[in-house]
LOLUMKOL-535858 format. One record per residue: residue number from 1; residue in three letters; z, x, y of N, C-alpha, C in turn. Coordinates in steps of 0.2 Angstrom, whole numbers, plus 5000, padded with zeros to 4 digits. Layout:
k/r/n.pz/n.px/n.py/ca.pz/ca.px/ca.py/c.pz/c.px/c.py
NUM/ALA/Z/X/Y/Z/X/Y/Z/X/Y
...
# end
This chain:
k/r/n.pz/n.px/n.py/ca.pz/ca.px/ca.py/c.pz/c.px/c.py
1/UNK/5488/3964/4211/5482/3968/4213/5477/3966/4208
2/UNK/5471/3968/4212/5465/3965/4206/5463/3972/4205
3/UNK/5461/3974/4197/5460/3979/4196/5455/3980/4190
4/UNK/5448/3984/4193/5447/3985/4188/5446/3990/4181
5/UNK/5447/3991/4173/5445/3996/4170/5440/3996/4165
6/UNK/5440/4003/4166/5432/4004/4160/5437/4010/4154
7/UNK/5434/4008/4149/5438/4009/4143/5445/4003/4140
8/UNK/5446/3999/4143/5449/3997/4141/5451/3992/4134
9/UNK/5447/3993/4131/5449/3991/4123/5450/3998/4120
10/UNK/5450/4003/4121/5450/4010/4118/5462/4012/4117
11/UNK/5459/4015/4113/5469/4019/4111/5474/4019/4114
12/UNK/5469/4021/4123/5475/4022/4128/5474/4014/4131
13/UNK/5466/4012/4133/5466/4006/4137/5470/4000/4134
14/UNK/5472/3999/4129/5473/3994/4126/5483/3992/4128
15/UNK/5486/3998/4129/5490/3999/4132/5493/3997/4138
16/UNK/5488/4001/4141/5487/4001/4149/5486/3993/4152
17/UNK/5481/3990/4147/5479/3981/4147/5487/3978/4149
18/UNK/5490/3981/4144/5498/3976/4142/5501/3978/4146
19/UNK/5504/3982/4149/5510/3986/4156/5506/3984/4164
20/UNK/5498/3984/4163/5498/3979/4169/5498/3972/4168
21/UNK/5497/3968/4163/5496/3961/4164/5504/3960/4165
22/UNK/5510/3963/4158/5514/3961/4161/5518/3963/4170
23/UNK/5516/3967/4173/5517/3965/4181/5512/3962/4185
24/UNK/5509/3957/4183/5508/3954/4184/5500/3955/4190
25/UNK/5496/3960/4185/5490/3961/4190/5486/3957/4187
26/UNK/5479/3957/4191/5473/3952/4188/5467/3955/4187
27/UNK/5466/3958/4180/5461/3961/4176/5453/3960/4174
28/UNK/5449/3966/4175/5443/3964/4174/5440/3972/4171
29/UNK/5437/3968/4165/5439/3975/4158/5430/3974/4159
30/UNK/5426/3980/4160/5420/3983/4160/5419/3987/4152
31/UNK/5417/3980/4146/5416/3984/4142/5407/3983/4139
32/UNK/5406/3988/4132/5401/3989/4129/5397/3982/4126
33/UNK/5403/3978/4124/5403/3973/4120/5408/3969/4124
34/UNK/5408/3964/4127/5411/3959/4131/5414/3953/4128
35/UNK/5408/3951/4124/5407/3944/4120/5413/3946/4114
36/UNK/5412/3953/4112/5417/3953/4104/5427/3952/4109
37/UNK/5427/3951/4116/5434/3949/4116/5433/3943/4120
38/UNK/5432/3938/4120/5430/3932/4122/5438/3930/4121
39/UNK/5439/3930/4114/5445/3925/4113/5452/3931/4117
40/UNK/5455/3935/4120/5455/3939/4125/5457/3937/4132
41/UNK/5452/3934/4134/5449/3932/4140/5456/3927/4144
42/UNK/5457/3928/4149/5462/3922/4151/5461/3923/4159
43/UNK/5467/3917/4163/5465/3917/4170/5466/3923/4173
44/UNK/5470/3926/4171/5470/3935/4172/5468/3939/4171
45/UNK/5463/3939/4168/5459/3945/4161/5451/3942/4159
46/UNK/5447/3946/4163/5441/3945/4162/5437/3951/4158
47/UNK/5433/3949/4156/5429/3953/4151/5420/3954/4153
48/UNK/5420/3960/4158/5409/3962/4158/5408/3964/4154
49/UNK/5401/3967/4156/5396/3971/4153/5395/3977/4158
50/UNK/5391/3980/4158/5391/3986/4160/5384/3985/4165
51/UNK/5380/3981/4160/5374/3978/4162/5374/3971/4171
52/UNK/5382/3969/4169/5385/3964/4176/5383/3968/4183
53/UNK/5385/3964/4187/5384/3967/4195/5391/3970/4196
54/UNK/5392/3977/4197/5398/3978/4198/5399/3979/4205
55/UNK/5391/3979/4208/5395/3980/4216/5397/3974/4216
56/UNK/5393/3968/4215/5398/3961/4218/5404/3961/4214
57/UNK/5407/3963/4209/5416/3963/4205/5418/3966/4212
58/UNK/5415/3973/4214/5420/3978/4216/5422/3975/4223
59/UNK/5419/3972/4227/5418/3967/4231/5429/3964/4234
60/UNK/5429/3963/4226/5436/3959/4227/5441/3963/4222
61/UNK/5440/3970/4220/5444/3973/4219/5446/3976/4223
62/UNK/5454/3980/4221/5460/3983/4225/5458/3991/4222
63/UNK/5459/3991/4214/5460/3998/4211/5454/3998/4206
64/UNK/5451/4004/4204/5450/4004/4198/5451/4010/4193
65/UNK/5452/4008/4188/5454/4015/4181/5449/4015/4178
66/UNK/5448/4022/4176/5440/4025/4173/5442/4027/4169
67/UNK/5441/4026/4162/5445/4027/4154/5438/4028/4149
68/UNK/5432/4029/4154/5427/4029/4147/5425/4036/4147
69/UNK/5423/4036/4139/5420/4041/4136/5421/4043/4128
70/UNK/5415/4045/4125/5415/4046/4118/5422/4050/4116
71/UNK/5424/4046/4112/5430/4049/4106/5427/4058/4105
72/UNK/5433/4062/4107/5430/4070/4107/5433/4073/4099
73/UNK/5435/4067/4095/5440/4069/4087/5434/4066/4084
74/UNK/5435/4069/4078/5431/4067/4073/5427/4068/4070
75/UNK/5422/4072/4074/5416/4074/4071/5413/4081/4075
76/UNK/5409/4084/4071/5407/4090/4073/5403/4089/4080
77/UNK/5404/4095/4084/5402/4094/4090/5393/4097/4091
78/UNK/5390/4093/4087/5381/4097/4087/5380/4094/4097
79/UNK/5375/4097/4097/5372/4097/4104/5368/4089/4106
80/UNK/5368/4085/4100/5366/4078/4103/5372/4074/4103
81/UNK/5379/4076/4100/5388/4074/4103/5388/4076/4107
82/UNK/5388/4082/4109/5389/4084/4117/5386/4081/4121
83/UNK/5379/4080/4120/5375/4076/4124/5379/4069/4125
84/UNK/5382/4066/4120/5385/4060/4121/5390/4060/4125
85/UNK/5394/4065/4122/5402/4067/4127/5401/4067/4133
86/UNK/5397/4071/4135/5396/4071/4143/5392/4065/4147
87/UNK/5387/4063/4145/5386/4056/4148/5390/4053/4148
88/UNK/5393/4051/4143/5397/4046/4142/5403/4044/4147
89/UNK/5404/4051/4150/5409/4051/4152/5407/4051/4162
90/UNK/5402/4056/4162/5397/4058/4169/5393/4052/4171
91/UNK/5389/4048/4167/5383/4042/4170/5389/4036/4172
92/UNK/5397/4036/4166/5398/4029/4167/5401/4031/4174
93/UNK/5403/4035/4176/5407/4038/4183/5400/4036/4188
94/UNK/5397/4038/4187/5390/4037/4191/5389/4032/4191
95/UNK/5390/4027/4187/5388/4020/4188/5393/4017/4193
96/UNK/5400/4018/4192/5404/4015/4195/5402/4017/4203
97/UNK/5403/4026/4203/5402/4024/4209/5398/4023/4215
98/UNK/5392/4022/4211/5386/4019/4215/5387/4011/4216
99/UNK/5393/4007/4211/5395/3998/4215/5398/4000/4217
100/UNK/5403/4005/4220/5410/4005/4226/5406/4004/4232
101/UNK/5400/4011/4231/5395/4012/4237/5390/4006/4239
102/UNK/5389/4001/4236/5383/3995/4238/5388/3992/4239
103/UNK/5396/3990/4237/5402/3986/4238/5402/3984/4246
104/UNK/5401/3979/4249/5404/3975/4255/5409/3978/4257
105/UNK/5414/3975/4252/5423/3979/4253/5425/3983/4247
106/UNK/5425/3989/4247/5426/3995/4243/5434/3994/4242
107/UNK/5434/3997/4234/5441/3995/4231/5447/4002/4234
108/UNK/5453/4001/4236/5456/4007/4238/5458/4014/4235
109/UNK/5457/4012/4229/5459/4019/4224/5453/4020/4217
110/UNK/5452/4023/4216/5449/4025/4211/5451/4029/4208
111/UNK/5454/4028/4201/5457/4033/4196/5455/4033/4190
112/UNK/5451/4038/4192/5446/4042/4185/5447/4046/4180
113/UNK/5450/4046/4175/5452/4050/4172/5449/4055/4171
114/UNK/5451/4062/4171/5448/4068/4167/5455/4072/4161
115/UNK/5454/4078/4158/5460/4077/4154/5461/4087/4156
116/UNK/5465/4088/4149/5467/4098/4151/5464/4101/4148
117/UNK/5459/4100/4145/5453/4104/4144/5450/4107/4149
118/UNK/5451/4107/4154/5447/4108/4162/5449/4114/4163
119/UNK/5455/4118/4160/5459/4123/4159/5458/4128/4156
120/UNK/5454/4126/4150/5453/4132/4146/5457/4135/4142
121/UNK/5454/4139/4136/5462/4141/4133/5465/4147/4138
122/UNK/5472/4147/4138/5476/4151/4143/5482/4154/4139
123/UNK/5483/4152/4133/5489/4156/4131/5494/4153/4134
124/UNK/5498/4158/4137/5504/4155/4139/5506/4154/4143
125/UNK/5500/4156/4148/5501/4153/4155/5503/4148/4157
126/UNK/5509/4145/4161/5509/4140/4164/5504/4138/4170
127/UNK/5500/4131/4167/5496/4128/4174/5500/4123/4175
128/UNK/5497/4123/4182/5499/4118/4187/5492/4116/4191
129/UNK/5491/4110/4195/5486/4109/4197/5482/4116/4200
130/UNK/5485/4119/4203/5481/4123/4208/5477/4127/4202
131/UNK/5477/4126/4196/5476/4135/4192/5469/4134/4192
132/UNK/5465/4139/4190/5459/4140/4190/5454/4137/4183
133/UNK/5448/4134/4184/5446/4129/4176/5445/4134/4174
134/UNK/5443/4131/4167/5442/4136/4160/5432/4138/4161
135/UNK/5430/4140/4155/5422/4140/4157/5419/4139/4150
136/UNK/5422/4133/4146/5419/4132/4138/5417/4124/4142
137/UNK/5416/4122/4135/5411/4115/4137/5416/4110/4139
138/UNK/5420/4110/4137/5427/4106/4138/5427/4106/4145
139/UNK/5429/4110/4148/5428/4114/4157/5426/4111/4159
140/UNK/5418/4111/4155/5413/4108/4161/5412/4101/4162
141/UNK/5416/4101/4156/5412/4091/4154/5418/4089/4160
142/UNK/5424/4090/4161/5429/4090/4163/5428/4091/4171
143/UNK/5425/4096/4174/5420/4097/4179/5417/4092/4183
144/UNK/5414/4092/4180/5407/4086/4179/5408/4078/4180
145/UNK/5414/4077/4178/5417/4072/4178/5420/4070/4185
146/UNK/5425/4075/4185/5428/4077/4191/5425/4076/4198
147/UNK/5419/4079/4198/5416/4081/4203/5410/4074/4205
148/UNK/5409/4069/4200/5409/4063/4200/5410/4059/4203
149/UNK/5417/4058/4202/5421/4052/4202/5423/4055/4210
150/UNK/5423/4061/4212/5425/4063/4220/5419/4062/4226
151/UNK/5415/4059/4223/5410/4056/4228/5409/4050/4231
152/UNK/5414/4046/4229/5417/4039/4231/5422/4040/4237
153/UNK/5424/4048/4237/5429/4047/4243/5424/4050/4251
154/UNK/5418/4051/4249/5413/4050/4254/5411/4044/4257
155/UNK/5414/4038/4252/5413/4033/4259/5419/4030/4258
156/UNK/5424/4034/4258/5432/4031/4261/5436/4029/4254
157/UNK/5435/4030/4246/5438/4026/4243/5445/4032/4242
158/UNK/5449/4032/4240/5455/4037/4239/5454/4038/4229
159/UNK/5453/4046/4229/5451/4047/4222/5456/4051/4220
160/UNK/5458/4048/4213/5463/4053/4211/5462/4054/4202
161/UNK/5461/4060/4200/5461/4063/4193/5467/4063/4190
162/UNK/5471/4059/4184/5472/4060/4181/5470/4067/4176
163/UNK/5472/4072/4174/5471/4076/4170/5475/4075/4162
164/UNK/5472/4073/4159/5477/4070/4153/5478/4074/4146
165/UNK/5487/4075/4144/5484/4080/4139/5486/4077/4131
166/UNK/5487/4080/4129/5487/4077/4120/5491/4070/4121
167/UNK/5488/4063/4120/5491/4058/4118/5495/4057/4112
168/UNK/5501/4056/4109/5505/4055/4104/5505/4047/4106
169/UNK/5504/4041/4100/5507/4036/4098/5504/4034/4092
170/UNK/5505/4027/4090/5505/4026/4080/5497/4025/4081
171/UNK/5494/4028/4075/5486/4025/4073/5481/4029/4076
172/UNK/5483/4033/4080/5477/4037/4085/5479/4042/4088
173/UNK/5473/4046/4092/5473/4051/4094/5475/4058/4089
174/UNK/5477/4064/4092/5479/4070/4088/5486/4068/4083
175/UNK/5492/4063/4084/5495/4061/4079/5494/4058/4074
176/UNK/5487/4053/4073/5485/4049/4068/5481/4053/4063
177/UNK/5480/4059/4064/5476/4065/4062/5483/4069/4056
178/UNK/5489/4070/4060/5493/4074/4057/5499/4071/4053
179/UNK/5501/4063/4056/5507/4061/4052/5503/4060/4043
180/UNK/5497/4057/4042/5496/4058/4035/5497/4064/4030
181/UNK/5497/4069/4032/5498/4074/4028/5505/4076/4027
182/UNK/5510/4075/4030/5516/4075/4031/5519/4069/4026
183/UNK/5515/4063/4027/5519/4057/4023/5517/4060/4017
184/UNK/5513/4063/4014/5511/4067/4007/5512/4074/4005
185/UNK/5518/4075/4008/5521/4082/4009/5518/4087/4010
186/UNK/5512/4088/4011/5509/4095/4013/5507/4094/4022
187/UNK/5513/4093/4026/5512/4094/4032/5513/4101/4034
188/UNK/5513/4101/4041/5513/4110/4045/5508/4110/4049
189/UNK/5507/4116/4052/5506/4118/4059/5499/4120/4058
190/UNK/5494/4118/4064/5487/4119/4064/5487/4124/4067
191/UNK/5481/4128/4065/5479/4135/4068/5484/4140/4069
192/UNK/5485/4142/4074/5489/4149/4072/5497/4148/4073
193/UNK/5499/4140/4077/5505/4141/4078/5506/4143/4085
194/UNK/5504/4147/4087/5507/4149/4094/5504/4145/4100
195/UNK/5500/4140/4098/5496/4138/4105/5500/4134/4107
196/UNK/5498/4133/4112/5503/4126/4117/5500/4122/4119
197/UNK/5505/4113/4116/5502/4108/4117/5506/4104/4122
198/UNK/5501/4102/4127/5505/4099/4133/5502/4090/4130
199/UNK/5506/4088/4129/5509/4080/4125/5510/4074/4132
200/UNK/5511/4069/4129/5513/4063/4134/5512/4059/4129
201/UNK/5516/4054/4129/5518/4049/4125/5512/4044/4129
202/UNK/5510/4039/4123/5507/4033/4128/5510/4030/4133
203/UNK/5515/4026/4134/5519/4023/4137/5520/4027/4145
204/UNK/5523/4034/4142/5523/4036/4148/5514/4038/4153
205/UNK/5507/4040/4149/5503/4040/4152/5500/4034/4156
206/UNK/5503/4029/4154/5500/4023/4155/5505/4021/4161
207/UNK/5511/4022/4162/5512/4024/4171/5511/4026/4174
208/UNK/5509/4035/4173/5506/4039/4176/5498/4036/4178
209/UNK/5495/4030/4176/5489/4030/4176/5488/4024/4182
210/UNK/5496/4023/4182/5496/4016/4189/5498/4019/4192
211/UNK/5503/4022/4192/5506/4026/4199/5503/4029/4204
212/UNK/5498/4028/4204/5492/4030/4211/5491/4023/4214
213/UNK/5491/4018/4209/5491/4011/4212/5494/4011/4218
214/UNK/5500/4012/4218/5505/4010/4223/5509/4017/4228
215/UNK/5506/4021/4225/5508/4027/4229/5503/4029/4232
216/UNK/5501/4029/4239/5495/4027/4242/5495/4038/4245
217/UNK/5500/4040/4245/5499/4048/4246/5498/4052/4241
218/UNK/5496/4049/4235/5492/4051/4229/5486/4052/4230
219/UNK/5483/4059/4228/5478/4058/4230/5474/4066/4225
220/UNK/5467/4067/4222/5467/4075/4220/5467/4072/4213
221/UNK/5467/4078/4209/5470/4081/4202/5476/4081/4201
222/UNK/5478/4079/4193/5485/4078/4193/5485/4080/4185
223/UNK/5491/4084/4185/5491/4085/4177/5497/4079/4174
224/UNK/5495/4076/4168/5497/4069/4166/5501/4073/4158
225/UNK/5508/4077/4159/5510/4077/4151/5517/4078/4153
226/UNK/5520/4078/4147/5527/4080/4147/5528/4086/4150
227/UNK/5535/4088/4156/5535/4094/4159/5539/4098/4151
228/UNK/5539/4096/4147/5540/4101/4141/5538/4103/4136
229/UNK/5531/4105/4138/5526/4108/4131/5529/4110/4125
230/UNK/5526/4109/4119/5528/4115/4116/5522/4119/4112
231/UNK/5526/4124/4105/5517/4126/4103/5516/4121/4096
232/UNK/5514/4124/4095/5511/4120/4090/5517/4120/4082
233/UNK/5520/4127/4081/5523/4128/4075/5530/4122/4077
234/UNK/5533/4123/4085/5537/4118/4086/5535/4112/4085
235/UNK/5529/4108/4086/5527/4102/4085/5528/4100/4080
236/UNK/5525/4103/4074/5524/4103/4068/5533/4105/4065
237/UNK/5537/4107/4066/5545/4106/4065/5549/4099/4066
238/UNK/5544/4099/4075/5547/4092/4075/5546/4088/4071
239/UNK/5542/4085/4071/5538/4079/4067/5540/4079/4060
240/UNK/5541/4087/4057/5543/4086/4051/5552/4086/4048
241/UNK/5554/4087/4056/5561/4084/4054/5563/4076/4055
242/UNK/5560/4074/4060/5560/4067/4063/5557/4061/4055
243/UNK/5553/4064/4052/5550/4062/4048/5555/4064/4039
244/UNK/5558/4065/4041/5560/4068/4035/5558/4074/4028
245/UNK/5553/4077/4030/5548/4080/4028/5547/4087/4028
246/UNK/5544/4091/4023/5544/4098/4027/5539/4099/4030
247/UNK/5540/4107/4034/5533/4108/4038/5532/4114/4034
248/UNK/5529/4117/4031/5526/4124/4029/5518/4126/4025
249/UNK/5516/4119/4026/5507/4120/4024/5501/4121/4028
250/UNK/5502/4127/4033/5498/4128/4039/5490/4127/4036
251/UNK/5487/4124/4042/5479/4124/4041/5476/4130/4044
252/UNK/5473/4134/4042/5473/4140/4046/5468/4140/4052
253/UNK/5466/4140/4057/5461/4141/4061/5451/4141/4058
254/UNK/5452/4146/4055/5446/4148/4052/5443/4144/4047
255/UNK/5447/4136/4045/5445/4131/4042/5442/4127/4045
256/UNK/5448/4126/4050/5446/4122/4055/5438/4124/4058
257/UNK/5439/4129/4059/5431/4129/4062/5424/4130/4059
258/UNK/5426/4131/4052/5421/4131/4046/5420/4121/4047
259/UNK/5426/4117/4046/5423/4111/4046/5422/4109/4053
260/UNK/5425/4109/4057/5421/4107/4063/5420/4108/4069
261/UNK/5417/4117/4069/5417/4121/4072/5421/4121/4080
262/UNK/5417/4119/4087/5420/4118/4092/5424/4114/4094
263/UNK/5422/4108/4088/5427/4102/4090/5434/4103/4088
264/UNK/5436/4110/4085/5445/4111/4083/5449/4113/4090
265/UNK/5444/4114/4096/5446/4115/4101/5452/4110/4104
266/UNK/5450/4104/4106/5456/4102/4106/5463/4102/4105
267/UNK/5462/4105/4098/5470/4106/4095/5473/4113/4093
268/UNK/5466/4119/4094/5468/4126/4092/5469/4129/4099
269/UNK/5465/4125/4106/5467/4130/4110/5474/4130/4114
270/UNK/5477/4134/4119/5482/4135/4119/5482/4132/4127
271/UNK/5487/4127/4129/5484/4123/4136/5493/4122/4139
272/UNK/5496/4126/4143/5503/4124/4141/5503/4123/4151
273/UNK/5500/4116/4151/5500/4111/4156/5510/4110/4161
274/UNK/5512/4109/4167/5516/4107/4171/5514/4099/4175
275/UNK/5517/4095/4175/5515/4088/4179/5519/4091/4186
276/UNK/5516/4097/4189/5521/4097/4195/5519/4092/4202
277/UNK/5514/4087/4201/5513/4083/4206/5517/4078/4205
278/UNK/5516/4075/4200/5520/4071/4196/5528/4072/4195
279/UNK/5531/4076/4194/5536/4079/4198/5538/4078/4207
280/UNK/5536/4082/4208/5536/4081/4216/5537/4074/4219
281/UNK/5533/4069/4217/5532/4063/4218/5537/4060/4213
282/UNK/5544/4061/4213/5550/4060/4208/5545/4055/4202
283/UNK/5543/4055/4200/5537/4050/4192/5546/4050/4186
284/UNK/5548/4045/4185/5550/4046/4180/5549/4045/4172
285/UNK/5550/4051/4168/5544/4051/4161/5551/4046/4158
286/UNK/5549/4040/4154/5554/4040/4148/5556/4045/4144
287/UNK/5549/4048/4141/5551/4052/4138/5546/4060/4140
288/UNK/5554/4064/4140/5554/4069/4143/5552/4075/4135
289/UNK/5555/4073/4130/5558/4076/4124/5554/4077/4120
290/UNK/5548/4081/4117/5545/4077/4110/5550/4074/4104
291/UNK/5558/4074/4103/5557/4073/4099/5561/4067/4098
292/UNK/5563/4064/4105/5562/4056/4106/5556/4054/4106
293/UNK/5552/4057/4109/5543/4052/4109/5543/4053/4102
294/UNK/5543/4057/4097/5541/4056/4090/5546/4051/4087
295/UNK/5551/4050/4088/5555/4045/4084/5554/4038/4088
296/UNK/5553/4038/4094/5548/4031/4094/5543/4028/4091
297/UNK/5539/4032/4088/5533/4032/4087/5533/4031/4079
298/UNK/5536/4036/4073/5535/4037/4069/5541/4035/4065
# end
């Protein structure tokens, strides 16, 4: 298949690049900087801009995967990051699917990412697709995205949301945040402990992110984690057993939000996600278990 993504030099895309080259698809990576992977580039793996003609690419495209958007860690969420976070996320959806719509021949699937923020915090409800969105900013940006990328299926393209929830693997995401503290023994559990983090190993994300490739009765919002959640004091056990390490230096909530007010969101609220689509559609996870996905990892 020829297939195009956006995001893809990013934590998850970089992944996702390797598991489709090796089955053998023909890649066309829409990034910011095109020229910084020139050496990259092969018969299989081409490198745009953003500024290229993407309805002529989309022209000879099969699929494409929507992976962009400003990094939501790291910094305080003022109102000119948000400002970021949502375009970033909402224009380059827009962009895209305004070259499906000028496209001659229109690519067959569209998979746009959105993640479990769309949820809202919930405690300990189990969600499952059907459940009702949250109404903080996360929600919305989530929303907005969503409701985006579903307007390519107004002229025929097949759209389907991944909903993606906390990424686990080495150097990045919420685990590149937390293994450092632990390697210098004052690890432990963020915020209060009892929330619930709905996880997915990269490996296994980056399947779920092709399995609408080829399962053509895919279709909708999908929740993307392990069917095993846990909360956070369990997380924080695992990792510090796997690791050899203790757990008992909690960060409390109220730090959290002194330093980086909304943006603790993320990892304080409590989002205790089901992949029942994913399921139904037998998906087989490698890793079902946090505390084999930690021991591959760490």
């Amino acid at each position: 298949m020829n297939i195009l993504i956006t995001g893809g030099t990013g934590f998850i895309g970089e992944e996702l690049r390797t598991m489709l080259l090796k089955q053998g698809h023909n890649l066309v990576i829409v990034s910011r900087s095109p020229k910084k992977y020139e050496d990259e580039a092969a018969k299989n793996q081409r490198f745009i801009g953003w500024d290229d003609d993407l309805a002529t690419e989309m022209n000879e495209i099969d699929g494409v995967i929507n992976l962009a958007g400003e990094n939501l860690f790291g910094q305080r969420w003022t109102d000119e990051v948000k400002t970021r976070i949502m375009d970033s996320r909402v224009r380059s959806t827009q962009q895209l699917v305004d070259a499906m719509r000028e496209a001659d021949q229109k690519p067959d699937v569209f998979i746009s990412a959105s993640a479990s923020g769309i949820y809202g915090n919930r405690g300990d409800d189990i969600l499952d697709e059907e459940e009702a969105h949250g109404s903080d900013f996360l929600a919305d940006v989530c929303e907005a995205w969503e409701a985006e990328s579903q307007k390519a299926a107004g002229f025929g393209v097949r759209v389907v949301n991944p909903r993606i929830g906390i990424v686990l693997e080495k150097g990045g995401g919420a685990l590149g945040k937390m293994v450092p503290p632990f390697q210098f023994l004052v690890g432990g559990p963020v915020g209060s402990g009892e929330q619930y983090m709905s996880w997915i190993h990269r490996t296994d994300l980056c399947k779920a992110l092709t399995f609408p490739l080829v399962n053509e009765e895919f279709t909708g919002a999908y929740n993307v984690c392990s069917p095993n959640p846990v909360t956070m004091n369990e997380f924080a056990e695992t990792l510090g057993n796997v690791m050899n390490r203790p757990s008992i230096f909690r960060v409390p909530k109220f730090a959290l939000d002194i330093v980086l007010g909304e943006a603790a969101k993320p990892v304080t609220d409590s989002i205790r996600m089901q992949p029942k689509k994913l399921q139904v559609a037998d998906f087989e996870f490698h890793f079902e278990y946090l505390e084999e996905a930690l021991a591959d990892i760490v």
